[in-house]
C-alpha positions as CSV (number, residue, x, y, z in Angstrom):
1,X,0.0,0.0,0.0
2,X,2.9,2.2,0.5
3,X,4.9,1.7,-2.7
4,X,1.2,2.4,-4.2
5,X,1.3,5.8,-2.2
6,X,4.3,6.5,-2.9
7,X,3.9,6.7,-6.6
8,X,0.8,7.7,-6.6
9,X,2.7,11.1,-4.8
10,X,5.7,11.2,-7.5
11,X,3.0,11.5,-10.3
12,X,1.2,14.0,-9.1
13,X,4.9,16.1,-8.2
14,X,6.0,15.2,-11.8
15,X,2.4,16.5,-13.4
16,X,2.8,19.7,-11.4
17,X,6.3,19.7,-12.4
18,X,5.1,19.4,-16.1
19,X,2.3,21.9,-15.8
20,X,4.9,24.9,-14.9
21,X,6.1,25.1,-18.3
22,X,3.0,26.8,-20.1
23,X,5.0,29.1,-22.3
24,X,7.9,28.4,-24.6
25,X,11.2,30.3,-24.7
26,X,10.0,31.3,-28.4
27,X,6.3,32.9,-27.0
28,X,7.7,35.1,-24.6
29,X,8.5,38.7,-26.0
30,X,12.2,39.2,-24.8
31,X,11.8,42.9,-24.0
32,X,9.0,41.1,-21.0
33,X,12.3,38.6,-19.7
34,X,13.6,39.7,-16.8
35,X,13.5,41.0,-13.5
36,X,11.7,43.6,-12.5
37,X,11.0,45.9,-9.2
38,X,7.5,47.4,-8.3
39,X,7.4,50.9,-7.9
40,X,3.5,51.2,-7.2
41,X,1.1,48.4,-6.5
42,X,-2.6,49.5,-6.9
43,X,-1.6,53.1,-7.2
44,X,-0.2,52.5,-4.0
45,X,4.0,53.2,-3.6
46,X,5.3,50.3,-3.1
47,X,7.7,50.0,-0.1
48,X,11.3,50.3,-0.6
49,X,12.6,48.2,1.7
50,X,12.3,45.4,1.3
51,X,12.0,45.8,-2.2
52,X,9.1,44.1,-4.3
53,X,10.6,41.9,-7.2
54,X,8.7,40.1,-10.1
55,X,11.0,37.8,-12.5
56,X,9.9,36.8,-15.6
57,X,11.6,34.1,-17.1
58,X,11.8,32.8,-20.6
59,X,10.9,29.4,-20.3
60,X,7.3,30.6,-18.8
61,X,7.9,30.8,-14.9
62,X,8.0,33.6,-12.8
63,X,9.3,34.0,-9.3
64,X,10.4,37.1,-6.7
65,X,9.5,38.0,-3.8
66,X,6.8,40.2,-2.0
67,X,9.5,42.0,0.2
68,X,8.7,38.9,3.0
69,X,8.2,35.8,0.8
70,X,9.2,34.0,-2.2
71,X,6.8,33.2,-4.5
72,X,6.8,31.3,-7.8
73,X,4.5,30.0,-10.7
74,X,3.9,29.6,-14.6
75,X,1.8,32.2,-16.6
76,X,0.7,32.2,-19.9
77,X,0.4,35.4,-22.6
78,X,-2.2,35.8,-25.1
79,X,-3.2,39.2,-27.1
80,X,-0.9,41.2,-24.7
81,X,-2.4,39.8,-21.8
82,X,-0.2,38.1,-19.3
83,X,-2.0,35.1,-16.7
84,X,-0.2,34.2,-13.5
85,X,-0.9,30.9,-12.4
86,X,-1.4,28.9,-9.4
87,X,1.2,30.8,-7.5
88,X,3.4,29.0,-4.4
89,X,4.9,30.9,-1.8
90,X,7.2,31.1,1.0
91,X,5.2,31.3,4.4
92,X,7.3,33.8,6.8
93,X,5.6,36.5,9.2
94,X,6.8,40.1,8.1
95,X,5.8,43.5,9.5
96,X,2.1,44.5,9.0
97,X,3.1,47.1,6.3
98,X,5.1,44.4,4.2
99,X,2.6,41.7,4.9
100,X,-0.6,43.9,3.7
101,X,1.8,45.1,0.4
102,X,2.6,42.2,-0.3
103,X,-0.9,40.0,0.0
104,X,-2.1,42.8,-2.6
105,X,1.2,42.0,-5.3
106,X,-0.4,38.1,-4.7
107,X,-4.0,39.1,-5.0
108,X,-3.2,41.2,-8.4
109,X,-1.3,38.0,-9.8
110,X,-4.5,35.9,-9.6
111,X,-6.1,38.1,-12.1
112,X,-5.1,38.7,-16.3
113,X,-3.2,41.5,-16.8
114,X,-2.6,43.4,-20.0
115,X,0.7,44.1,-20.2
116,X,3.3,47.1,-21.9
117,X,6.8,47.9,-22.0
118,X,8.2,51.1,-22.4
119,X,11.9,50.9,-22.4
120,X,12.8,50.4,-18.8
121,X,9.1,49.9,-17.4
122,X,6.6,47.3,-17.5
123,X,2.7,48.3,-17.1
124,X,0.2,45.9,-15.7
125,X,-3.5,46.9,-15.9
126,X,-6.4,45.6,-15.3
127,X,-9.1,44.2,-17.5
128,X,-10.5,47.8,-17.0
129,X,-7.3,49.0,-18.5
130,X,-6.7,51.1,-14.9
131,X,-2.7,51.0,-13.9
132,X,-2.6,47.8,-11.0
133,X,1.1,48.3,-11.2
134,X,4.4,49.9,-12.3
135,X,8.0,48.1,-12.4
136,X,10.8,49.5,-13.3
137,X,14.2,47.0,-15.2
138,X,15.9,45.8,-12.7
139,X,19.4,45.3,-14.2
140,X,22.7,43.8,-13.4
């Protein structure tokens, strides 16, 4: 019964494994690749420290962190529109401030977001087409 539990457990790590990778290097626009730090969240300013980072990577995962916790996920694109998916995170307690920022960066991935790039910033709005947030390149 426990071998049968057992695999029963590795399938279902190696289908979530297998369901990360919803976007292929050749989908994702490079000028969206990279990492990226929040400068407002909800036309709130973001808090600088810690600071709020959102990766976007070229294989179709994302990861950063909230200024607390570590989160990470796939998302998909269509028509300029960018889908966070079922996103995992790190579970440490922060300051109230940090905590409430961000719980609203996690709340804002669980909806589609049209997306822009201008040069060094990436806009995120929502399907209103109001600002949810602003990141700014974060290079080196």
């Amino acid at each position: 019964m426990l071998n049968v539990l057992t695999a029963a457990s590795c399938a279902c790590v190696l289908i979530e494994l297998a369901s990360l990778r919803s976007v292929g290097a050749e989908n994702v626009p490079p000028e969206l690749i990279g990492s990226w730090r929040a400068e407002t969240i909800n036309s709130g300013e973001a808090v600088d420290d810690p600071e709020v980072v959102l990766e976007i990577r070229e294989d179709g995962t994302f990861g950063g962190t909230g200024g607390c916790n570590f989160f990470t996920g796939a998302f998909s694109l269509s028509e300029g529109t960018i889908t966070f998916g079922p996103t995992e995170a790190t579970h440490t307690t922060c300051s109230p401030a940090v905590m409430e920022q961000e719980q609203r960066l996690l709340d804002l991935l669980k909806a589609a977001l049209a997306w822009k790039v201008n040069g060094a910033m990436l806009a995120l709005a929502g399907p209103d087409g109001a600002s949810v947030m602003r990141l700014v390149s974060v290079k080196g």
